[in-house]
C-alpha positions, 0 to 999 in steps of 0.5 A: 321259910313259907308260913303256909299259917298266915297265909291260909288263914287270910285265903279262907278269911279264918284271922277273926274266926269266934271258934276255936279252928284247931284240934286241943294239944291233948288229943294232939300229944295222946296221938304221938304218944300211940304213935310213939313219935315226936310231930313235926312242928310244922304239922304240931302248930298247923294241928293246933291252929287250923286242924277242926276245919273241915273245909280245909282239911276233908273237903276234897282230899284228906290232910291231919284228921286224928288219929294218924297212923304209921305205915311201916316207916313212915308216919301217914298225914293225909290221903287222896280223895280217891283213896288212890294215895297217901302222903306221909313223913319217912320216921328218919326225917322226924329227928329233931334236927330235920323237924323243922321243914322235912320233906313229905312223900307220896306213895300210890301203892301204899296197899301193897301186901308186902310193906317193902313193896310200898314205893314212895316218892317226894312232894313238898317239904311239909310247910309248902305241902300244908299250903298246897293242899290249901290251895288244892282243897279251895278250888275243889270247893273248899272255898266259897267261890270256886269254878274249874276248866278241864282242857279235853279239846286242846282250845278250852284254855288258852296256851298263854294262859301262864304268862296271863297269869303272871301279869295278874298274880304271884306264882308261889315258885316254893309250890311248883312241881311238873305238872301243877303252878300255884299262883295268889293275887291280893295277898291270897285273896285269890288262889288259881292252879294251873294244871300243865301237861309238860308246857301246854296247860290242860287244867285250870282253878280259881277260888276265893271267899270273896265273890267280888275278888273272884268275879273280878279274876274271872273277867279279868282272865277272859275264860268260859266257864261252863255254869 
């Protein structure tokens, strides 16, 4: 299974961090037990581990800031940056025998008057999901160096920009969903997404903590920018 951990940590450089990155096993445990739940692992480590960064977890959208809450059935883990939607676990899915990965889901309507009009619909499995929102807050500027191209004209972003890619970087396969690609180079030195609308991209994101690295995928893929 990903380990979305290690592989944040080496994409916002946090391995020899002095401070503590993680929010204490106390505040933890005192949530679940207001909750009355049992965490999923996957979020209990990440908590532990990464949930005091800020860049990480509330730059752009909203990911495992205490206290969590429940929506009806389902135990609320993060939220759009809009406001326009959250992510949450159903409470079936936190049995022991599923905690190990389960699947995290979205709801748009999540403000719904009646909570049996709230419609959700699956993401990611949690440790994929924890990776993603990684990789989306970083090049929503999460990360140091971090530049973004909207395709509003059809010829901003070159329609073979997905096999360029390929050529570059690794294409994270667990991340891919229909409308986004998730790629790394230089063992998540770099990230890049690649927005698609059915095969033609229309948005496209780099970022890095390193200037060099990025500047270096940046000439490498050709794009203009704009400053």
């Amino acid at each position: 299974m990903l380990n979305p951990i290690r592989a944040i940590k080496l994409l916002y450089q946090l391995e020899n961090h002095p401070e503590p990155l993680g929010i204490s096993q106390a505040m933890i445990e005192q949530n679940e037990q207001a909750l009355g739940v049992q965490l999923p692992a996957g979020l209990y480590h990440y908590l532990l581990a990464l949930g005091n960064i800020a860049s990480l977890n509330s730059g752009f959208n909203h990911l495992g800031l205490l206290p969590l809450q429940r929506l009806g059935d389902h135990l609320v883990i993060g939220k759009t940056c809009d406001n326009d939607g959250v992510w949450g676990i159903h409470v079936d899915d936190l049995s022991p025998k599923k905690q190990h990965n389960p699947m995290v889901q979205m709801s748009r309507n999540f403000d719904a008057i009646e909570q049996s009009e709230i419609h959700w619909f699956d993401e990611l499995p949690l440790a994929e999901f924890l990776l993603a929102q990684a990789i989306v807050n970083g090049v929503n500027g999460g990360l140091k160096h971090h530049a973004q191209l909207y395709d509003f004209d059809g010829q901003s972003i070159p329609a073979d920009l997905s096999e360029k890619l390929q050529h570059i970087a690794s294409e994270i396969t667990e991340l891919r969903q229909p409308h986004e690609r998730y790629f790394q180079a230089e063992d998540f030195g770099v990230v890049m997404l690649l927005g698609m609308d059915e095969s033609i991209p229309n948005a496209f994101m780099i970022a890095s903590q390193d200037e060099h690295k990025f500047n270096d995928y940046i000439q490498q893929l050709a794009i203009g920018f704009a400053d």
